[in-house]
C-alpha positions as CSV (number, residue, x, y, z in Angstrom):
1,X,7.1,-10.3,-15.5
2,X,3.9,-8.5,-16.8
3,X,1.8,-10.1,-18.0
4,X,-0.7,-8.5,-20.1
5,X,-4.4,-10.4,-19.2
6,X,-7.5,-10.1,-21.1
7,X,-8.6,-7.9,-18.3
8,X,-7.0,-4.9,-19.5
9,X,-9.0,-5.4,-22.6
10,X,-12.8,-5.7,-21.5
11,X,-12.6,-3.0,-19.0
12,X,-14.1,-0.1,-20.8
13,X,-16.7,-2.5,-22.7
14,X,-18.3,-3.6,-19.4
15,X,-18.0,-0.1,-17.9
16,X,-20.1,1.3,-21.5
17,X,-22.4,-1.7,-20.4
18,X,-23.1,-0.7,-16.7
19,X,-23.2,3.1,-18.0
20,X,-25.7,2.0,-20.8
21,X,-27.9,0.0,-18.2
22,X,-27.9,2.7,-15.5
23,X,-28.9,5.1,-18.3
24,X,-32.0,3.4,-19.0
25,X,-33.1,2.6,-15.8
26,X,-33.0,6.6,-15.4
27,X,-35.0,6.9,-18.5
28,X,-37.5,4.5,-16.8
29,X,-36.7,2.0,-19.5
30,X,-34.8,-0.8,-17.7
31,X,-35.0,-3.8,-19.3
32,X,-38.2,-6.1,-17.7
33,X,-37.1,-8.8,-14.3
34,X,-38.4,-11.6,-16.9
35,X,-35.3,-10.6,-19.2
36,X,-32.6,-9.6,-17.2
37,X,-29.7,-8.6,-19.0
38,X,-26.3,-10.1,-17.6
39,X,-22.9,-9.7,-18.0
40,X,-20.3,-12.5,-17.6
41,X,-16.4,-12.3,-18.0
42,X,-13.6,-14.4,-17.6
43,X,-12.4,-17.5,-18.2
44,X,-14.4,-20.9,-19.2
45,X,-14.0,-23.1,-16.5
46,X,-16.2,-26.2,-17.8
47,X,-18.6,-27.2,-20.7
48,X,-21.7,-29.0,-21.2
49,X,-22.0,-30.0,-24.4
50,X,-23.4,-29.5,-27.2
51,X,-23.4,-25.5,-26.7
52,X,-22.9,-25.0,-22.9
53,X,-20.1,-22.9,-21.1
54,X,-19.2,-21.9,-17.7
55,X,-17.7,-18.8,-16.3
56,X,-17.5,-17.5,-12.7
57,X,-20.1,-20.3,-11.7
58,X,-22.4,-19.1,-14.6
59,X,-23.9,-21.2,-17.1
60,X,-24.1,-19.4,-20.4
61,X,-26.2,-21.1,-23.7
62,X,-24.7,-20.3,-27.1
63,X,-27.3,-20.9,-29.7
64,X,-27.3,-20.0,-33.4
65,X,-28.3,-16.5,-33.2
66,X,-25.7,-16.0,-30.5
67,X,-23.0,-13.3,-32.6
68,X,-19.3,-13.3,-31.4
69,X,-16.4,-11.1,-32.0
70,X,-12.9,-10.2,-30.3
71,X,-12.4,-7.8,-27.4
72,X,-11.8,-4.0,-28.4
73,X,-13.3,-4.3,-31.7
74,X,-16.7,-3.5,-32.5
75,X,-17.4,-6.2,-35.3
76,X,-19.6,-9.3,-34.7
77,X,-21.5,-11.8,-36.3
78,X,-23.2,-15.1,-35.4
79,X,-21.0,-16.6,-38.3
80,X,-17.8,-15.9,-36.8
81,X,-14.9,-18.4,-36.7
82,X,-14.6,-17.6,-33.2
83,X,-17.6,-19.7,-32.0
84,X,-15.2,-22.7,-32.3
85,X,-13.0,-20.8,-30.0
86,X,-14.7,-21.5,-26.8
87,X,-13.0,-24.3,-24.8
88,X,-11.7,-24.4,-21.3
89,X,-9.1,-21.6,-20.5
90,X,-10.9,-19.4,-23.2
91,X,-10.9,-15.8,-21.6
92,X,-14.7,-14.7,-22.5
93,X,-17.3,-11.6,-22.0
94,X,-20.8,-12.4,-22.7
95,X,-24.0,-10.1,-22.9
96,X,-27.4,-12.4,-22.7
97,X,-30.7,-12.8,-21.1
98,X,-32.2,-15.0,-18.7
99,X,-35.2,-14.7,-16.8
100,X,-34.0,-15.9,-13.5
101,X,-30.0,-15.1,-11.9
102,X,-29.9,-18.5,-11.3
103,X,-31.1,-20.2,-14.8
104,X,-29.0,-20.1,-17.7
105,X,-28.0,-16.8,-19.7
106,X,-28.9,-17.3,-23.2
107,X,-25.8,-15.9,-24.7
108,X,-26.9,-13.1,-27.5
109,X,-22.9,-12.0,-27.7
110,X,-19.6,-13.2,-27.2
111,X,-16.4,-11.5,-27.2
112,X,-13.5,-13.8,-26.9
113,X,-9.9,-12.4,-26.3
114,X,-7.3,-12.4,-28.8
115,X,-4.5,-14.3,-27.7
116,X,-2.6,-14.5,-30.6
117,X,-2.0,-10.6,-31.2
118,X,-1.5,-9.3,-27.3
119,X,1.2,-7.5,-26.7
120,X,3.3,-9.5,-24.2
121,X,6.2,-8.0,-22.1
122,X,8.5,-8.6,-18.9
123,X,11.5,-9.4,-16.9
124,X,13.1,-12.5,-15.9
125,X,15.9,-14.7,-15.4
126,X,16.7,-16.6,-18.6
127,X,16.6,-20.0,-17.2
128,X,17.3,-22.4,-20.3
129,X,19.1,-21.0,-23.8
130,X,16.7,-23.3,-26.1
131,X,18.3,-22.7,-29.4
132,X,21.5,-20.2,-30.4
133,X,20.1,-20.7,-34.2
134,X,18.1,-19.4,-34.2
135,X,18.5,-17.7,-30.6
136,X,15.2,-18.9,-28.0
137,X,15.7,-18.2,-25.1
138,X,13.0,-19.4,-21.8
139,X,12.7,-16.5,-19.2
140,X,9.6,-15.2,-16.8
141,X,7.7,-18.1,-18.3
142,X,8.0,-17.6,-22.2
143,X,10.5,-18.6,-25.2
144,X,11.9,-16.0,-26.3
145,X,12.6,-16.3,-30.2
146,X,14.8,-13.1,-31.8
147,X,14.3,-12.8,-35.2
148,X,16.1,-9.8,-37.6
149,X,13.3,-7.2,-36.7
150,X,14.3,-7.5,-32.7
151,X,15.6,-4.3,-31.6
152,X,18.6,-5.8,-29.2
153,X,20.3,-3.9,-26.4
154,X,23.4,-5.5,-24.0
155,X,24.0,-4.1,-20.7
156,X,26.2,-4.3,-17.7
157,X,29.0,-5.6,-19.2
158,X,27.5,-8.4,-21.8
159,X,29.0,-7.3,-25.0
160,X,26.7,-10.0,-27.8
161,X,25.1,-13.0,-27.8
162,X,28.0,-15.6,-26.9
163,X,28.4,-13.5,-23.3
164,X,24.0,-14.7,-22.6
165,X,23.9,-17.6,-20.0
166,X,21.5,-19.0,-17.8
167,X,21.0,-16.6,-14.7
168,X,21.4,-13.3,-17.7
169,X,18.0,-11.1,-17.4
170,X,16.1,-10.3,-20.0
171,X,14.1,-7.5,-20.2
172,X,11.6,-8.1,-23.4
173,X,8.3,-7.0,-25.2
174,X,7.3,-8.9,-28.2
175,X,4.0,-11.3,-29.7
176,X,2.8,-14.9,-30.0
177,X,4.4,-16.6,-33.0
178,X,2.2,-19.5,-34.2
179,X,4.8,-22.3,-32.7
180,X,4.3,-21.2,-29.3
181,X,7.7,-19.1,-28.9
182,X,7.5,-14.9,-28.6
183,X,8.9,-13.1,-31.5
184,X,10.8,-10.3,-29.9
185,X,9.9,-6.7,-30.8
186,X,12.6,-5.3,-28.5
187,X,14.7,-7.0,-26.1
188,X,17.9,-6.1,-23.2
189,X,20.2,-8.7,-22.1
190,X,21.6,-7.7,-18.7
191,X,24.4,-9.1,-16.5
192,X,23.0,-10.6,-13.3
193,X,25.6,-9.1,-10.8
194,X,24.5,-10.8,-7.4
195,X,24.8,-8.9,-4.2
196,X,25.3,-10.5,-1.1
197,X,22.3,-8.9,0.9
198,X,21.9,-7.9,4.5
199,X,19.3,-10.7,5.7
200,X,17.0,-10.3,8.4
201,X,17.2,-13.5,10.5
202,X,14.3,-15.5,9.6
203,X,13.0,-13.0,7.3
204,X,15.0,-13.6,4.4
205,X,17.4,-16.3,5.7
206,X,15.0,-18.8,7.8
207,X,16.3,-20.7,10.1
208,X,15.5,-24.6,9.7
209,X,14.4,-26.2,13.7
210,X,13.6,-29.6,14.6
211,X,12.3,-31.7,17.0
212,X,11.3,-35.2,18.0
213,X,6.8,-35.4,17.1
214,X,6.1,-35.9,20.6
215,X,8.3,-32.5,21.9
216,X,6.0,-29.3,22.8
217,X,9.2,-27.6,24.2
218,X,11.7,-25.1,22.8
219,X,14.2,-26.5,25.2
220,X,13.7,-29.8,22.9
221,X,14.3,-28.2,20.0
222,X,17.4,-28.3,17.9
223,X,19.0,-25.7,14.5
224,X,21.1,-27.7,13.5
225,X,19.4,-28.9,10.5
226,X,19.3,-25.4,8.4
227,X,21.4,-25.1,5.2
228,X,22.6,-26.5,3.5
229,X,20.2,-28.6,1.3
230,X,20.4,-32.0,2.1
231,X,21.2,-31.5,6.1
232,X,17.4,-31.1,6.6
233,X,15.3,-32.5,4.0
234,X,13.0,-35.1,4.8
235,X,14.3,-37.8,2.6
236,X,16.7,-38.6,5.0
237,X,14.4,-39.1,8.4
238,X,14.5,-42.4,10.3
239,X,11.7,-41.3,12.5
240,X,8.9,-38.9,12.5
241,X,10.0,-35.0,13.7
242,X,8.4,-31.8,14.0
243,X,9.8,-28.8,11.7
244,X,9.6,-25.1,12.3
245,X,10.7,-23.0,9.2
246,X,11.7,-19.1,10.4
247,X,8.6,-17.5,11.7
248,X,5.9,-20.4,10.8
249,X,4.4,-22.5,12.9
250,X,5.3,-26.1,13.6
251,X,4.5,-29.2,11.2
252,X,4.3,-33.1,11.5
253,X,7.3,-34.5,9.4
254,X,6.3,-37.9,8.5
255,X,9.1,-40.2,8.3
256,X,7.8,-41.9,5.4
257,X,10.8,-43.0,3.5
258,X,8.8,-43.6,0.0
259,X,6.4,-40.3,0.4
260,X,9.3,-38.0,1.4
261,X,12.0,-39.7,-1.5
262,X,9.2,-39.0,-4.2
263,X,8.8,-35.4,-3.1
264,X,12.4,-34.9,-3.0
265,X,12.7,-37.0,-6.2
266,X,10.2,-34.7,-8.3
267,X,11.2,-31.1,-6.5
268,X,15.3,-31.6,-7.0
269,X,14.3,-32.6,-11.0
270,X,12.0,-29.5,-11.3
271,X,15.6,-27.6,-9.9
272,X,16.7,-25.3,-13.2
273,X,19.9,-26.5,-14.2
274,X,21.6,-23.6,-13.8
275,X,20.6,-23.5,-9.9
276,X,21.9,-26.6,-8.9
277,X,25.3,-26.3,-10.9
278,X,26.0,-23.2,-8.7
279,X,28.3,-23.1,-6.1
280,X,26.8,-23.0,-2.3
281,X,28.6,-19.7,-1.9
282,X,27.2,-18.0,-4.6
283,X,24.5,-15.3,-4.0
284,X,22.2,-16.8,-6.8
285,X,21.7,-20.3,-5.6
286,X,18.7,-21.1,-3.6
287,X,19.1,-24.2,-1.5
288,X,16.0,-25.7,-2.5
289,X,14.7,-28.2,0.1
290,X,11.3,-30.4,-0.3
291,X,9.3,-31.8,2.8
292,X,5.9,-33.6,2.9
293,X,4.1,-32.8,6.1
294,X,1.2,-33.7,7.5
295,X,-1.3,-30.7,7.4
296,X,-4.9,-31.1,5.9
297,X,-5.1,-27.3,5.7
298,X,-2.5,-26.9,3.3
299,X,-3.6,-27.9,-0.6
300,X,-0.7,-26.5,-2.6
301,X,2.8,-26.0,-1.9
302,X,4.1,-23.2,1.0
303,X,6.8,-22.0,-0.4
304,X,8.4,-20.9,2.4
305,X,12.3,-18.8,2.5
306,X,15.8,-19.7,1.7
307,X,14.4,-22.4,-0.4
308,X,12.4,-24.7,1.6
309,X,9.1,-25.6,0.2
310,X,6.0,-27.9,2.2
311,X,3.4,-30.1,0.7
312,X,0.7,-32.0,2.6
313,X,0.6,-35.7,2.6
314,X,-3.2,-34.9,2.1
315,X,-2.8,-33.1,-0.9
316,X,0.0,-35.7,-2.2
317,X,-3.0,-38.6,-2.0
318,X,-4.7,-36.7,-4.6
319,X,-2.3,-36.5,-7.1
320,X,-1.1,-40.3,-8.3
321,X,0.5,-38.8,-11.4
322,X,4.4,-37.6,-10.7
323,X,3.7,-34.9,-13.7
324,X,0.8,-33.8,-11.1
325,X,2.7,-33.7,-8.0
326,X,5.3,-32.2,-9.9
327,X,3.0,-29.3,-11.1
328,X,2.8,-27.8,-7.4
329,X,6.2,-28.1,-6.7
330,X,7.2,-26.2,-9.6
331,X,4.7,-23.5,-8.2
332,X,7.1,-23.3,-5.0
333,X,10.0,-23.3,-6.3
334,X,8.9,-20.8,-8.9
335,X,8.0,-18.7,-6.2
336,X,11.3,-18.9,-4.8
337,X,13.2,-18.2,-7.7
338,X,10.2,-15.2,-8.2
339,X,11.5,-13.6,-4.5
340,X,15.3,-13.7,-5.6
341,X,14.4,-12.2,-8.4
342,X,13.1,-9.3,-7.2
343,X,16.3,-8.8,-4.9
344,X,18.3,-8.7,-8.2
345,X,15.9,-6.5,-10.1
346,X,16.4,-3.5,-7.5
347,X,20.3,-4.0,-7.3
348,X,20.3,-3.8,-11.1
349,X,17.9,-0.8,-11.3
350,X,20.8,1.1,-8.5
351,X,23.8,-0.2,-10.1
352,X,23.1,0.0,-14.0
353,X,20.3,3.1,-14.0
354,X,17.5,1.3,-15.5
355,X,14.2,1.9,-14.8
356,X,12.5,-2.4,-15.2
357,X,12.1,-3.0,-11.4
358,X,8.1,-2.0,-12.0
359,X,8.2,-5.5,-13.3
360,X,9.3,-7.2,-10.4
361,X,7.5,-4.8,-8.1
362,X,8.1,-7.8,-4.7
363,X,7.3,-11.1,-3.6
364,X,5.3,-12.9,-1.7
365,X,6.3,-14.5,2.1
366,X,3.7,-17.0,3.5
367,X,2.4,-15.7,6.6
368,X,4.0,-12.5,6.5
369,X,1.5,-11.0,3.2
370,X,3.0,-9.0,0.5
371,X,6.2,-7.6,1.3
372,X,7.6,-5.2,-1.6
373,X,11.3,-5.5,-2.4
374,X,11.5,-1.6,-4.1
375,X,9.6,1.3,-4.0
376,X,5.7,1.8,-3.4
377,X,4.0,-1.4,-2.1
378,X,1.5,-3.9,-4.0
379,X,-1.7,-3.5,-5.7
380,X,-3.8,-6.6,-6.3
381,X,-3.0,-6.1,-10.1
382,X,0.7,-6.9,-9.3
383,X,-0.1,-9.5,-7.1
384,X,-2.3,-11.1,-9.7
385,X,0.8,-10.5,-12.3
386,X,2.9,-12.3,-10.3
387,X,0.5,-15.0,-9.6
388,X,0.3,-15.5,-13.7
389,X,3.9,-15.3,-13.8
390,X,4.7,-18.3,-11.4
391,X,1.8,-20.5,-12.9
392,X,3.9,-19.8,-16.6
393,X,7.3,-20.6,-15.1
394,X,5.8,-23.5,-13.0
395,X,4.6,-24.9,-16.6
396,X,8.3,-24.1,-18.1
397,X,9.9,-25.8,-15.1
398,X,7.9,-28.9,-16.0
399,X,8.3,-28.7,-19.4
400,X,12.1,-28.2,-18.8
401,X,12.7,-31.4,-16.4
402,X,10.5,-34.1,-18.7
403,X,7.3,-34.1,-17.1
404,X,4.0,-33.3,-18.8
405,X,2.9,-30.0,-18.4
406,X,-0.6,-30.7,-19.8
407,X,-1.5,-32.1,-16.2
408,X,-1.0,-29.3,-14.5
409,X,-4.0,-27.7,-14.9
410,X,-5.7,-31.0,-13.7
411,X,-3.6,-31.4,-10.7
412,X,-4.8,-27.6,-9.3
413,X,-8.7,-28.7,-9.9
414,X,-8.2,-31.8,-7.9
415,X,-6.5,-29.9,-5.3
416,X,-8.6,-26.9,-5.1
417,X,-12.0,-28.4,-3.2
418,X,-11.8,-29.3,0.2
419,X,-13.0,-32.6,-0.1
420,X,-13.5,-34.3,-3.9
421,X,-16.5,-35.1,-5.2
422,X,-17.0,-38.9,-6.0
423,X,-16.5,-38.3,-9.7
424,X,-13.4,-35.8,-9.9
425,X,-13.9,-35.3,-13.6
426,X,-17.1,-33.3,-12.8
427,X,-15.2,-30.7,-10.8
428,X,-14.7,-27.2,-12.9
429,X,-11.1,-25.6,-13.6
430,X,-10.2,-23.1,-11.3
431,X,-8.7,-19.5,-12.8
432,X,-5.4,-21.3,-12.0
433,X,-6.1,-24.1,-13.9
434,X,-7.7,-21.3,-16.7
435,X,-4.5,-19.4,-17.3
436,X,-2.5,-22.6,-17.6
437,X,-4.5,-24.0,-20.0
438,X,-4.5,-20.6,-22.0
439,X,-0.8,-20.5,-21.8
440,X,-0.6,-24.3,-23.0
441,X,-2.5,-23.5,-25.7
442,X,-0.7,-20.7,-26.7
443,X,2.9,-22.4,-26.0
444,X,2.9,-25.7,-25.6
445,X,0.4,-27.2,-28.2
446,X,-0.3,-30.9,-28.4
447,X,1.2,-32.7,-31.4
C-alpha cells in the first residue's frame, strides 16, 4: 500500500529554501516586497496557455529564461526536455518572483518529479492475474510485471506460481516499466488465510434498518433488510423508505426504479470478480450493496461497513457519463475492500511472523474517524497513503469492469464544488483528480 509521493522528495529542498530565506533576512538582506520570492509545490491543477500553470491556487508564468530540472538533483537548465513535462497531474516545485502574492509568480525554476524512476512499493490483494506469460499481476492499484531479475519469495503454504489466485497478497517493491506495468525488484506471494473475526455490532458488522419516509419513530422501524446483498438494496424498492446504516444517521431512499437500477448496475460491475464468485459464508466476501439517497451534503460515495456504500441523487445529476458515476463507486467499494484488508494484514503478520502490516497500518469508518486495525494509530501521512491507494485501485476497478478510467479524474472536479460554475470545463482538478491523472499517465496511457 505505500505509496511513495513526490513529497518525500522536495522536502529538504524547500526546507534549504526557508533556511536560505531566513538566513538573509538575519543578514538584513531579504529580498525587496517588490520581488518577493515564492515557493510553490504540488500538483498542476489547470493551464492557461501558452505558458501558464496552476498549483495550490497559484498562477505560475514559465518564460524562456525559466530553467527546470528533476527533484533531488542539482542540475538545471532553461533547455531542459522537462519543460514539455508540465501538464495537469504534473507534481511540481517552483522558485519565482512576483511583486504582489496575488499576481502571478514568474517562474525562474522548475523542478518536476520523476515519475518514471520512483521507487514504488506495497501490499495488497492481487485482484486480477493479467498475464501468467509473462506473469502480471493487479494488486493495491498497480500491475505487477515479474521479470528474471525479481527476487521471488512464497509463503504460508503457496509453494510457485500455479498456487497464485485472486484474493493471494502480494507484498512487492519494484519501478515503472515504460508500458505502464511495475517491474518487480522483489516480490512475496502469501496465502490469504481468512479469519472469522469477533465483530462489534454495528462497528464492523452494521446492521441495515428501514422505514417507511414519513416514520420519525424507532418503533416504526424494521432490521430485516441487512445481509445479505440483494435483501436491502435499493433496486428493488416500490416506494420511497428511510435507511439507517449501523451508527449513521438516517437517509431518504428514493424509490426511483431507473436512478437506483443504474447505481446498482455500475456498483455490482465495478465488483472484482473474485468477490462476487465467493461463497456468502466465506470470510473474504464483502456483500457489497449500492443505494442512491437523497442528501445534498454528500458529493462522493460514503462507503459505509459490511459493504454498503451511498451516493447522492445530487451528486448522480452531475455525472451523465456511467464511466463517471462509476469512478466514485469504485472509490467505495475500494475502500471497502481497503478495511478487509487491513483485518487480513494483522492476522497474517500473527500467524506467519512477517513484519508488512506497516503497510496496511487501518482504515477508515465514516463518522467514526480513523480507526487503526494494528498497532500505533494514524498519522496524516498514512491517511494520505491510503487515500492514494483507493484513488489507484478505484482506477484498476474501472479499468477491470470496461469502463473508461480516463473520466475519472473529470468526474471528482465536477463533484468537488458545491455548486458548478456555468461552464464546468473552467473548474481546476482537485489533488484527487491530480494523482489520478499522474497514475493514468504513468499506467494507463492513451493509444
Amino acid at each position: 500500500m505505500g505509496a511513495i509521493t513526490p513529497k518525500e522528495y522536495s522536502v529538504s529542498g524547500l526546507r534549504s529554501f526557508f533556511r536560505l530565506l531566513s538566513a538573509l533576512a538575519l543578514a538584513g538582506l531579504a529580498v525587496p516586497l517588490f520581488a518577493q520570492t515564492y515557493p510553490i509545490e504540488g500538483y498542476i491543477s489547470a493551464l492557461r496557455p501558452p505558458a501558464s500553470y496552476f498549483v495550490d491556487g497559484r498562477r505560475f508564468d514559465v518564460t524562456s529564461e525559466t530553467s527546470f530540472g528533476v527533484m533531488g538533483q542539482d542540475y538545471t537548465t532553461a533547455a531542459s526536455p522537462l519543460r514539455q513535462a508540465l501538464r495537469v497531474g504534473a507534481y511540481v516545485q517552483v522558485a519565482g518572483l512576483s511583486t504582489d502574492p496575488f499576481a502571478p509568480v514568474k517562474a525562474t525554476t522548475v523542478l518536476v518529479h520523476d515519475d518514471w524512476n520512483s521507487k514504488i512499493g506495497g501490499t495488497g490483494v492481487i485482484t486480477r492475474i493479467v498475464s501468467t506469460d509473462p506473469e502480471i499481476f493487479e494488486a493495491d492499484g498497480y500491475l505487477i510485471r515479474i521479470i528474471a531479475s525479481t527476487d521471488v519469495d512464497f509463503l504460508g503454504g503457496i509453494g510457485s506460481f500455479a498456487d497464485v489466485s485472486a484474493n493471494t497478497w502480494l507484498h512487492f517493491s519494484g519501478k515503472w516499466g515504460k508500458d505502464g506495468a511495475v517491474n518487480a525488484a522483489k516480490v512475496q506471494f502469501i496465502s490469504a488465510k481468512p479469519t472469522q473475526f469477533k465483530a462489534v455490532k454495528n462497528l464492523e458488522i452494521a446492521t441495515v434498518k428501514t422505514r417507511s419516509a414519513g416514520a420519525n419513530h424507532n418503533s416504526m422501524t424494521t432490521a430485516a433488510k441487512g445481509t445479505p446483498a440483494m435483501q436491502a438494496d435499493g433496486a428493488t424498492l416500490e416506494q420511497d423508505e428511510q435507511i439507517k446504516i449501523g451508527l449513521g444517521r438516517w437517509h431518504t431512499l428514493p424509490a426511483e426504479q431507473p436512478l437506483q437500477q443504474r447505481v446498482h448496475r455500475i456498483g455490482m460491475a465495478l465488483v472484482p470478480a473474485y468477490q462476487r464468485a465467493m461463497g456468502d459464508d466465506n470470510p473474504s466476501k464483502i456483500h457489497f450493496r449500492f443505494f442512491a439517497v437523497d442528501d445534498k451534503r454528500l458529493r462522493g460515495a460514503d462507503c459505509l461497513l459490511d459493504g454498503a456504500i451511498l451516493v447522492s441523487t445530487q451528486m448522480v445529476e452531475r455525472l451523465s457519463k456511467d464511466d463517471q458515476l462509476a469512478a466514485v463507486i469504485a472509490d467505495g467499494i475500494a475502500c471497502n475492500l481497503q478495511r478487509q484488508n487491513a483485518r487480513m494484514v494483522i492476522a497474517m503478520r500473527k500467524d506467519l511472523g512477517i513484519d508488512i502490516a506497516l503497510d496496511v497500518a487501518g482504515a477508515f469508518v465514516p463518522g467514526l474517524g480513523l480507526v487503526a486495525m494494528g498497532p500505533g494509530s494514524f498519522t496524516s501521512r498514512e491517511e494520505e497513503v491510503m487515500a492514494e491507494e483507493r484513488l489507484r485501485m478505484a482506477l484498476a476497478l474501472m479499468s477491470g469492469a470496461g469502463f473508461d478510467p480516463w473520466q475519472a479524474p473529470e468526474a471528482w472536479r465536477l463533484v468537488e464544488p458545491k455548486k458548478l460554475p456555468a461552464n464546468p470545463a473552467s473548474l481546476p482538478y482537485p489533488d484527487t483528480s491530480c494523482y489520478q491523472l499522474a497514475i493514468l499517465n504513468l499506467q494507463y496511457m492513451r493509444k
